[in-house]
N, C-alpha and C positions, 0 to 999 in steps of 0.2 A: 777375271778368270773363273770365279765361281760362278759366274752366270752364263758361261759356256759349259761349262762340265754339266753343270744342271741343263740345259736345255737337251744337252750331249744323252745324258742317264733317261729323258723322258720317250732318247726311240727304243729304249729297250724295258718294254713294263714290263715291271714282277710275275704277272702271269703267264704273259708269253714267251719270255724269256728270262729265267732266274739266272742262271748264270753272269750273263753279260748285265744284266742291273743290279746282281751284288757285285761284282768288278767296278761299276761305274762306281757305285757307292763307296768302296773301299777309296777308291781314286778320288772322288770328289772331300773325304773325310780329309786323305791324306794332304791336300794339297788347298783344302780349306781353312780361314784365319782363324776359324772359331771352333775348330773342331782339333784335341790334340791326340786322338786315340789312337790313329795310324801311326805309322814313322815310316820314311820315306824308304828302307832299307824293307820295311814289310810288304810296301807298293809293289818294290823292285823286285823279291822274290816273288812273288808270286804272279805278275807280270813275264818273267820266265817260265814258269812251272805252266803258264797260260799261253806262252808261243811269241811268235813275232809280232801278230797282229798286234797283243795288248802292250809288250816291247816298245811298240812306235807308240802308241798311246801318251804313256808314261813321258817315253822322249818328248812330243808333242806337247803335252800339259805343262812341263816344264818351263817350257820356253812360248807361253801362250800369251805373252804379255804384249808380243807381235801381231798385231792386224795378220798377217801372213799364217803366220803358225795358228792362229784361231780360224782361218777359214781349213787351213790343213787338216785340224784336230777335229772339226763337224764331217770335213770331207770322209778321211778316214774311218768314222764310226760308224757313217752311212752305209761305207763298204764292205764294215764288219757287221751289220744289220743284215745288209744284202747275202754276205753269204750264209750267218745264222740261219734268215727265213730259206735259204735256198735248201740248205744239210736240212734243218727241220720238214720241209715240204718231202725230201728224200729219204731221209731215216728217220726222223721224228724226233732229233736228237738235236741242238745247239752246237754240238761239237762233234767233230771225226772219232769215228770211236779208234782206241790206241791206246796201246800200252802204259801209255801216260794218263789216259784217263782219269781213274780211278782216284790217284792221287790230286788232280786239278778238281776234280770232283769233290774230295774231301778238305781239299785247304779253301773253296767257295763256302762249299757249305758250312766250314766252321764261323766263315765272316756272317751268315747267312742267319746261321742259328742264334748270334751273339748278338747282331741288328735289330733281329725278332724279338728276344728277349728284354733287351733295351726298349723298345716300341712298347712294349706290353708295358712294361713298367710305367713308364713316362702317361701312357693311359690310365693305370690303376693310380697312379702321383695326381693325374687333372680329375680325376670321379672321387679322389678323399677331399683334395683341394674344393671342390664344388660341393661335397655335402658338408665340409665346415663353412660356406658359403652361405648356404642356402637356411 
């Protein structure tokens, strides 16, 4: 399963699409052996607050341990690839602007910012590591 979510997160790169690859990330954390930072109740909300598309998602990863549901869950993400680049080619934007926005906006980028953070660290963790090394 982890090696579909991962392959799944790589059509949506950080710079062309941040949204949809901190989603993938939140998802791949959640539903990861090795990873216990998510809880599957965090997935879920925010999966909602994210729409239907990422709804089926969640539903989908779930139950990916199916030949069937793993070809489902690349299908699906393709789709939601497709219409990101479709809304970004037409507003410039990853998502339909709405009311809801704002908020989907702000519970991403607090995954976003908190991911970042982590990364920084875990770099500044391997450059002390290496100069008690060297």
């Amino acid at each position: 399963m982890n090696s579909t979510v991962k392959k799944a997160k790589t059509l949506f790169p950080r710079v062309s699409y941040p949204i949809h690859h901190t989603f993938m990330d939140v998802l791949f954390r959640c539903y990861s052996t090795d990873r216990t930072d998510i809880t599957r109740a965090d997935i879920a909300g925010l999966s909602k607050l994210m729409g239907k598309g990422f709804t089926d998602l969640v539903y989908l990863v779930k139950n990916i341990e199916k030949d069937e549901n793993s070809r489902k869950f690349l299908d699906h993400c393709l789709k939601l690839k497709v219409n990101a680049k479709k809304m970004k080619s037409a507003t410039g934007e990853e998502l339909s602007v709405d009311q809801n926005l704002s908020a989907r906006l702000g519970a991403i980028n607090s995954y976003r910012v908190a991911f970042e953070k982590e990364e920084l660290e875990l770099k500044k963790e391997a450059e002390r590591l290496k100069n008690i090394a060297c």
